[in-house]
N, C-alpha and C positions, 0 to 999 in steps of 0.2 A: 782517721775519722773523716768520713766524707762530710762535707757541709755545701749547701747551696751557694753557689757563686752566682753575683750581677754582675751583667757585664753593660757597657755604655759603646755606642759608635766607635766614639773619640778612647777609649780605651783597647781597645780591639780590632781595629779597623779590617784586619785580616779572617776575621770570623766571618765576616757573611760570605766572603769570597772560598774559603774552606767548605761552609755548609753545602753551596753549591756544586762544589768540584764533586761533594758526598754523593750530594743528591743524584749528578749527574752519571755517575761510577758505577749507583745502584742500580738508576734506568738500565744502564748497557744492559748489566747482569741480569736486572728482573726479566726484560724481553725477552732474555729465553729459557724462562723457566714453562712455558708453553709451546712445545712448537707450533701447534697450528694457525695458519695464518690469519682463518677469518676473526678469531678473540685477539689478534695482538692490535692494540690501539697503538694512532697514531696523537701524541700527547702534546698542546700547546704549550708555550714559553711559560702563561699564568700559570700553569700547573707547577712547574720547577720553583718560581717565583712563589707560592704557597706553599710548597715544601720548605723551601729555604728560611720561610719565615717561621719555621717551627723551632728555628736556631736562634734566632733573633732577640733583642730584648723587649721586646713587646708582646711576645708570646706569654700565654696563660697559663706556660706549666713549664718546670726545669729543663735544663740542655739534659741530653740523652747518658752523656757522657759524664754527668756527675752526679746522678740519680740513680737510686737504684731503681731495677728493674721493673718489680712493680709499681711505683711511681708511676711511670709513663704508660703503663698497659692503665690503673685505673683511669690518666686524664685521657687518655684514648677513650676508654669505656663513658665517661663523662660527656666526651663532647659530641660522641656517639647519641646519648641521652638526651641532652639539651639539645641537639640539631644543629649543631655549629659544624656547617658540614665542610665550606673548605680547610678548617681547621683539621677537623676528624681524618680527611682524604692525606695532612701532610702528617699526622702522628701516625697512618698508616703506613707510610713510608720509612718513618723513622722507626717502627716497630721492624721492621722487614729488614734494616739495615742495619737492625743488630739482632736478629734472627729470634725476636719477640714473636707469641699469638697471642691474642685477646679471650677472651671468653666467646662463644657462640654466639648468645644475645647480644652480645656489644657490634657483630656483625652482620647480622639481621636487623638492628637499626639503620645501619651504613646502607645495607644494601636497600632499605624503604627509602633512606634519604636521598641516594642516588631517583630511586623513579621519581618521587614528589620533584627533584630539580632536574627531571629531564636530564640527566646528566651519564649519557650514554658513554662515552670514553672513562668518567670516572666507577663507574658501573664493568667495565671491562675491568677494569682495573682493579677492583675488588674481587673479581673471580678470578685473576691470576694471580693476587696474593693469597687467594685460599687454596690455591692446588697449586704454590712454589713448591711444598714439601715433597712433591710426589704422589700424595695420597689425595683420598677424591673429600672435598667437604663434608660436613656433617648434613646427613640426609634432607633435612628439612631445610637448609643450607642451599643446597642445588636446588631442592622444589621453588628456593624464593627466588633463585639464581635464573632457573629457568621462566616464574614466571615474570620477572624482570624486563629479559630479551624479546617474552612475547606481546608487554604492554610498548618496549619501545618498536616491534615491529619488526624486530630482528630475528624472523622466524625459524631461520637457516641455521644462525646461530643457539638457537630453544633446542631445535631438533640436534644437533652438533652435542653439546650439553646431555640432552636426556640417553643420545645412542653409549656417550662412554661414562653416565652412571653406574657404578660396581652395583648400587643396590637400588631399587625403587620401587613405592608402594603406589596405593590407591591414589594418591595424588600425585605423581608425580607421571603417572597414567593419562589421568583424566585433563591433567593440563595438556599433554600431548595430543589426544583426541579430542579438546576443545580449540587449538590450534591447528588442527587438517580440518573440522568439519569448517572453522570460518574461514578459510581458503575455499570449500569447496572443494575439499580431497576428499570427497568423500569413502571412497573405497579404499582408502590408506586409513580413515578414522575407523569403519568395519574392524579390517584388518587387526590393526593396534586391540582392538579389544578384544578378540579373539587371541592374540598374541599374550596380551596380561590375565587371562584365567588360564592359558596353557605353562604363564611363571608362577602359577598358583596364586596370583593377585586376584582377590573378589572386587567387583564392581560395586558403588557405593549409588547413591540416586543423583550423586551430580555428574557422577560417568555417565547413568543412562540418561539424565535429561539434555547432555552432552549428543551423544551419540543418536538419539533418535533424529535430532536434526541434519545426523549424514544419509537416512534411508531416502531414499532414492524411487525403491519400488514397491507396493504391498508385499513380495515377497520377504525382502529384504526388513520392512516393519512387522510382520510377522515375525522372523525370525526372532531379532531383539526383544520384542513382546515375550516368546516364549524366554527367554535368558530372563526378563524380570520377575514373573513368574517362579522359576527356578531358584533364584534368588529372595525370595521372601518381600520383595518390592514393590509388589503391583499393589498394595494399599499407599504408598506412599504418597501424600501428595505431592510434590513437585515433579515426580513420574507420572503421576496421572494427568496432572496437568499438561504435560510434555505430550503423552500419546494423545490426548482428545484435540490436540493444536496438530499434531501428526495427521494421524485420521481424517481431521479436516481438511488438509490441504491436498489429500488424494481422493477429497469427493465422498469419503465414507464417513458421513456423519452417522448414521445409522448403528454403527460399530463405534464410532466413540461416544455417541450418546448410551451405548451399552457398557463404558468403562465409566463411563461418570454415573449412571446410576447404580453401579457397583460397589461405589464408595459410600462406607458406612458413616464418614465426616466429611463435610465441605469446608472449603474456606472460600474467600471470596478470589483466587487466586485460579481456581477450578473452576467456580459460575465464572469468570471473564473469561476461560477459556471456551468453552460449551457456548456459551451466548457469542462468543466471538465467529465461533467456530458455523455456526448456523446463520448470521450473520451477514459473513464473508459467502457462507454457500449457497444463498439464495433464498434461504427457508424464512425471512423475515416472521412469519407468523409465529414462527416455533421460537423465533431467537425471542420477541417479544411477551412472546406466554414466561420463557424461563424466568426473564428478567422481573415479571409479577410475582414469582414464585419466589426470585429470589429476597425480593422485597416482604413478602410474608412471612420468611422464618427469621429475618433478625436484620440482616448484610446490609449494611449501606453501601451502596453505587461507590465507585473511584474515579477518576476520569477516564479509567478504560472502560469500565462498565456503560460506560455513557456514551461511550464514544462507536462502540458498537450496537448499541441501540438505536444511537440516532442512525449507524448505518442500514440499519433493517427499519427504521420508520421511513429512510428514501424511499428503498425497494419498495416498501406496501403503500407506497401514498397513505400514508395513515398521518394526516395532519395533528389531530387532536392529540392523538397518542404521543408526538412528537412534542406538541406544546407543554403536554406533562411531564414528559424528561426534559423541557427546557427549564422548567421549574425548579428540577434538580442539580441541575449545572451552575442555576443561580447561588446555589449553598456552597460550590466551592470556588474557590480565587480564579479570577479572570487566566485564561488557559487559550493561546492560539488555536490548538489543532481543535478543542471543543467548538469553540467561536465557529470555524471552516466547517463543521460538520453539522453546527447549528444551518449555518448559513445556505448550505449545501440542502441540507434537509426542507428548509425554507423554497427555496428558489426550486425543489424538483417537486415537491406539492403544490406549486403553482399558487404559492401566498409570499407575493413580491412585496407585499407592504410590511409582509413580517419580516422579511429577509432584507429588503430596507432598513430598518430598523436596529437589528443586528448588526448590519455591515458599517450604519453610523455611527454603531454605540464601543465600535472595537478599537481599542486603545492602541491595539498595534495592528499594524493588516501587512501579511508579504503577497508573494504575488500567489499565492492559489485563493488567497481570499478575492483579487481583485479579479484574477481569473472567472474564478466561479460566480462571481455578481455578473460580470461582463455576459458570460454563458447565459449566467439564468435570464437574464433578461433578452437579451437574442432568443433563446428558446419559448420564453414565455409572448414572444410576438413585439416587444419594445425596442424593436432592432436601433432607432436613433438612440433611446439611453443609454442603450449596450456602446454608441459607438463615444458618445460625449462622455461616459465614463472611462476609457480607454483613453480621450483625449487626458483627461484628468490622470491620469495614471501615468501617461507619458512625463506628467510634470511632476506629479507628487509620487510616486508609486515608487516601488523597484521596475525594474529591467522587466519588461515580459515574455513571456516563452512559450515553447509550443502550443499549450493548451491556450495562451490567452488570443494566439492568435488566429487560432480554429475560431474561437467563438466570435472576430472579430469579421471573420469572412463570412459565419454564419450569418451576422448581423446585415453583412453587407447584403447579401443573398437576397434574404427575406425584405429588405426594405429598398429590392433595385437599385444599388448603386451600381449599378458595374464596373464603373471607373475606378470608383472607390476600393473597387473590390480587386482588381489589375494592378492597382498601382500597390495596395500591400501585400499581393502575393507577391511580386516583382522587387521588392523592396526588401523583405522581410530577413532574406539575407545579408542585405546591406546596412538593412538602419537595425537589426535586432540580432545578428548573429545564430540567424535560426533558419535549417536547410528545411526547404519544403516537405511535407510530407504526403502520406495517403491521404490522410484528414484532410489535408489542405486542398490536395489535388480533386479529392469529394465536394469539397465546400465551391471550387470554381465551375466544374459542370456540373452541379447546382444553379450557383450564380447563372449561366449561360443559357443552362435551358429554363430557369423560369423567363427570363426573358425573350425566349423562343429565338435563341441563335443557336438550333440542332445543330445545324449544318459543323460550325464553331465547336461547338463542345463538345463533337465526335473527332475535329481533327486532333482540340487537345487531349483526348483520349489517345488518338494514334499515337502523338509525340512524344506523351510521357515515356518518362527512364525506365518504368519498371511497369511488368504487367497489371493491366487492369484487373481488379478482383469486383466479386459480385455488387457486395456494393455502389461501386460505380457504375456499373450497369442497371444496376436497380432505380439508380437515381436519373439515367439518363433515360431509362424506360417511363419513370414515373413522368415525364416532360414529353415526351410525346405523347402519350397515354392525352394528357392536357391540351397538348397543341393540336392532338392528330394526328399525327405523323403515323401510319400506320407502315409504311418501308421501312423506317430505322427504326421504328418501337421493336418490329420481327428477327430484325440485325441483334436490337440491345436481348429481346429475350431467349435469341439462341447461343449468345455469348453467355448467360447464367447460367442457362442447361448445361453447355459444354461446360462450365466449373463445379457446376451442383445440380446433376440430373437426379434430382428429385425435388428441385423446386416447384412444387405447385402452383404456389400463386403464379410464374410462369407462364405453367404452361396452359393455366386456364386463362390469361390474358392473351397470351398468344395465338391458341385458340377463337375468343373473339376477334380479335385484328381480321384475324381469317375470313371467318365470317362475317362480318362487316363488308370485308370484302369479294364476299360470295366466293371464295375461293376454296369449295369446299370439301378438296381430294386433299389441301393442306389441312385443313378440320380434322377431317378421320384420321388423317399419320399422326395429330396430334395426340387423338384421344386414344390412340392405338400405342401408343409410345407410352400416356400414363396407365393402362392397363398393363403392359407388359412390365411396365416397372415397379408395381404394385404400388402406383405413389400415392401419398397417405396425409394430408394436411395437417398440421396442427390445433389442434381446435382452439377457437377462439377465448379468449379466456377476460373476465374482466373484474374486478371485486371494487369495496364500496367500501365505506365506513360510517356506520348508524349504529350511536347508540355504544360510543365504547366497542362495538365488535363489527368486526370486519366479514362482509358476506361478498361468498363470490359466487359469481354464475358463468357458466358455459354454454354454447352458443345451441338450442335446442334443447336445452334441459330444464324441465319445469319442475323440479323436484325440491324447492327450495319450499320451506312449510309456507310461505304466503302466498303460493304460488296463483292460487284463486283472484286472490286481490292484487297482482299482479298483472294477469293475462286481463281480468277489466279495466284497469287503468291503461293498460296498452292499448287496448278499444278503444278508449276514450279520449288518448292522446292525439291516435294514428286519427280519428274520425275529426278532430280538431283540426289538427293543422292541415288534413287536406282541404277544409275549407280556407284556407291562406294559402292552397298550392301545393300541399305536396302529391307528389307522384312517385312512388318507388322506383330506384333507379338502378336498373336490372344488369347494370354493363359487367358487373364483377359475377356474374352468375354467369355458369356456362350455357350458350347459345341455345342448344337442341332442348334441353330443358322445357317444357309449358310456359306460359305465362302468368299461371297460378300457381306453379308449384314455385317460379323463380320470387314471386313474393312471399309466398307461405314460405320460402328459405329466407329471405333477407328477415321476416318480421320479428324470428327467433335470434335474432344477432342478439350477444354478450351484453353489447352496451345499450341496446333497448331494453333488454331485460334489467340493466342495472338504471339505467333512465326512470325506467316507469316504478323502479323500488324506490329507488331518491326522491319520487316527484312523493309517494305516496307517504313517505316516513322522513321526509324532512321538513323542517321549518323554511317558509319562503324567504327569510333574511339573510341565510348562510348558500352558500353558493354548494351546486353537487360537484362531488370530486370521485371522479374515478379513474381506477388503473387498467390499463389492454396491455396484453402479453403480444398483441399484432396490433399494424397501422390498423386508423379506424377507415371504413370501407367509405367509397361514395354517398351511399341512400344511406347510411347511417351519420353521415356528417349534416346532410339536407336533415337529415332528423332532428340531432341536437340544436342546429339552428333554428327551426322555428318552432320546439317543443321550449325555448328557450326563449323567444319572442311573446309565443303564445300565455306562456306560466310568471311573464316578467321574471324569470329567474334567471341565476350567471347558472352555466353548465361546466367543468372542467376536466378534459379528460385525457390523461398524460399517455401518448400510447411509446412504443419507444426511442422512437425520434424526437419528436419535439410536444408541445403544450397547444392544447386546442382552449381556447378561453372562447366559450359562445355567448353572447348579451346581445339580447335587442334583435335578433337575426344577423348575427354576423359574426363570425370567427375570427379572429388575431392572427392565424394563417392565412390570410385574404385567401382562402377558397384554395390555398396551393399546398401541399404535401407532399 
């Protein structure tokens, strides 16, 4: 009759020296019950050391050797259970070294308590005592096995595992091709599921919400789309969700707004995809209409939902709209990236005191928030606050980075430091660990030519590392443009051409330089150049917000229904302030042009037409704010200053560089753009 035996130190003194010699006996052996190399772990002292204490008398459960058998598989199973894991890890060993197996479940705890402790060697170690026998584990066994090696990043080893599975299903699939696509394999994740319907494995909706994020090309999401299809899937929602995020990111919203109104249920999982998706692609209007819609049939907002509305209220300068989804954000718990998108949304509607406000009230701020204060107030014309809050950041903040140091050069730029501005680009390496960039490189021939050192800011052009791109050319064209320089303005606009011959504004600037300079066999090759190339302008484009809804007008179009009372207010405006001076200022119009017809073009500009709709349907307390999809022109800028002067109102009009703020006749761009 077997019975339980204690044992003590001092009784036994050669037992724990025996346990070990076991322990260390079975190591040799266990190592090669795998051969391959990349599973055989290399195991610490503490590991023998907790093995051996499974011999011990302070152990929780009998010696192996005087128990019966099941005994020691249930305290295995137990400690399994309760998560006693370096224990669990040494009754595995003791089970192995007397050629014990546990139940399934008792091993699917082991293998969960291996990843909860990060415990990557004990983790090996668990999958070579389940295929010592020769045979391959229990299926669902290897699915945990595999996705084990792919939570500790052992990718090699996932694939290793899944190639010499005898059996594998739906999931033991899908984990394989949710590990190539977040590599970025994506034609191995293709692949892979093409390969699992030809072992007669059907795809499930978390293969395809897997795999759509390997397509690469519409043809390629095409194809998938027709497999889901096929498969009875395409009502699915977290499939549908997957394609409408798909779709969006190759530009075709069109076609995933055709998949989502396809679906005969939503969830709020599908509107964050859709409103995201529209969003992210420019269409703020449309992302903003959903997000009303989604609000009428039932869905309360998430902080995604919110988080992509406030990024389509940036885009439309829709202030108000904005302040009504800040309202909603107030109902859920304080949220960084919300905070930064409030804040962001603040600071690009050109309402600094709201986004003050915000940036005070945030409990925690990293550096995009410090960044994007710093930015918006550079952009918004406050370049010393921009710079004394960067002072502050330097002592309270994080570490600042690229982006915070673009805004800080912007800052520089705009409020003439130039030393200021020298000494942290030159620096920026040294005191912030951050290599100059394009931005940077834009932000200082900026700096240079508003201070009218062409000469300078063309050699730094020469000297940069890497080719100048348009926009640096645009910028150094815009400063002679100012200064007059009409040699290197002709230098900077034929370096555009030569990158982007179909820039108009170009070649219609270029053009004038010309003629300015009566030099006008270079006029005709100009205009002979935009004719043959059939080049084509963008039209100007500018929208409003009155009234809850958002109006936009393009530059010549009178087709908005107030149109009447419109075209008289612009009489009334234009006949005003030329009695304080103004005179249309014809330089952005091309030369050969009339001198009637070059104002009857300037007078239909975008943003006079949205001027004289703001003057007419706004209240004089609230400042007008409008959006340009282009810089706003000369004779359009003399406009909002003294249509702004003259009406005592603030005028605001973001176009897409930076914030024109006009009050009183004067602009926060001191007149430079």
């Amino acid at each position: 009759m077997n019975q339980d035996r204690k044992y003590t130190r001092s009784q036994d003194s050669s037992l724990l020296v025996r346990s070990i010699n076991v322990s260390q006996r079975y190591m040799k052996a266990f190592s090669r019950c795998i051969p391959s190399k990349p599973l055989r772990p290399s195991l610490p002292p503490a590991f023998y050391r907790s093995a051996a204490a499974l011999l011990l008398p302070a152990s929780s459960f009998p010696l192996p050797n005087s128990s019966p058998p099941h005994s020691l598989v249930e305290t295995f199973a137990s400690l399994c259970q309760r998560g006693a894991f370096s224990d669990a890890i040494a009754a595995m060993v003791s089970l192995e070294g007397h050629g014990l197996r546990a139940d399934p479940i008792s091993y699917l705890n082991l293998i969960k308590l291996c990843i909860r402790n990060n415990a990557v060697d004990e983790g090996r170690l668990v999958h070579r005592h389940l295929s010592s026998d020769g045979d391959h584990p229990k299926l669902f066994l290897s699915n945990t096995l595999m996705s084990m090696y792919t939570k500790f990043g052992l990718l090699d080893e996932a694939r290793q595992l899944f190639d010499r599975m005898g059996e594998r299903n739906v999931v033991s699939w899908t984990t394989m091709i949710s590990v190539m696509t977040n590599l970025k394999r994506n034609e191995e994740a293709l692949r892979l599921l093409i390969s699992m319907q030809r072992e007669g494995v059907a795809p499930n909706m978390y293969t395809f919400s897997a795999v759509l994020r390997a397509c690469q090309t519409l043809a390629s999401l095409w194809s998938v789309h027709c497999c889901i299809v096929k498969y009875g899937l395409e009502s699915d929602v977290f499939v549908r969700s997957s394609l409408i995020d798909v779709y969006s990111k190759f530009g075709d919203l069109d076609y995933g707004y055709r998949v989502f109104k396809e679906m005969a249920t939503r969830d709020l999982v599908v509107w964050n995809s859709i409103i995201g998706g529209f969003a992210q692609g420019g269409d703020g209007y449309k992302a903003i209409n959903l997000f009303t819609q989604m609000r009428r049939m039932g869905f309360l907002a998430n902080q995604g939902t919110l988080a992509s509305v406030l990024r389509a209220c940036t885009g439309m300068v829709v202030l108000e709209m904005g302040r009504q989804v800040h309202v909603h954000v107030l109902k859920h718990e304080r949220d960084l990236i919300l905070n930064n998108a409030l804040l962001d949304m603040y600071c690009k509607c050109g309402s600094l005191d709201d986004a003050d406000a915000v940036f005070l009230r945030m409990s925690e701020r990293d550096v995009i928030s410090w960044s994007t204060m710093i930015s918006g107030l550079a952009q918004n014309g406050r370049s010393s606050d921009a710079l004394k809050l960067f002072d502050s950041m330097k002592i309270l903040g994080p570490k600042p980075n690229y982006i915070t140091i673009v805004g800080v050069l912007f800052a520089c730029s705009h409020a003439g430091l130039v030393e200021d501005g020298w000494y942290y680009f030159r620096s920026m390496k040294k005191l912030f660990d951050i290599q100059p960039g394009r931005e940077h490189y834009g932000c200082m021939v900026d700096l240079l030519g508003r201070a009218g050192k062409l000469e300078e800011a063309l050699k730094f052009i020469q000297d940069m590392n890497f080719e100048p791109d348009t926009v640096i050319w645009r910028t150094l064209l815009g400063a002679c443009r100012v200064h007059k320089n009409a040699t290197l303005a002709a230098h900077a606009a034929k370096e555009i051409l030569r990158l982007e011959p179909d820039d108009e504004g170009a070649y219609i600037l270029l053009s004038n330089i010309y003629a300015d300079s009566h030099r006008w066999t270079e006029v005709e090759q100009v205009r002979k150049s935009m004719g043959d190339r059939r080049v084509r302008k963008e039209p100007g484009r500018s929208w409003i917000e009155v009234g809850k809804k958002i109006h936009v007008f393009i530059v010549g179009d009178m087709s908005h229904p107030q149109a009447d009372g419109i075209e008289k207010e612009l009489s009334r405006l234009i006949s005003r302030i030329a009695n304080i001076g103004y005179v249309p200022d014809t330089d952005f119009v091309l030369h050969d042009v009339g001198k009637e017809q070059k104002e009857e073009s300037l007078r239909y500009h975008s943003e006079k037409l949205a001027i004289a709709f703001g003057v007419l349907n706004s209240t004089r307390s609230k400042p007008i704010r409008i959006m340009k999809n282009l810089r706003i022109c000369g004779d359009c800028h003399t406009f909002a200053k003294l249509v702004a002067k003259s009406e005592d109102m603030t005028i605001i009009i973001r176009d897409p560089v930076r914030f024109h703020h006009f009050q009183d006749g004067a602009c926060s761009c001191g007149d430079y753009w």
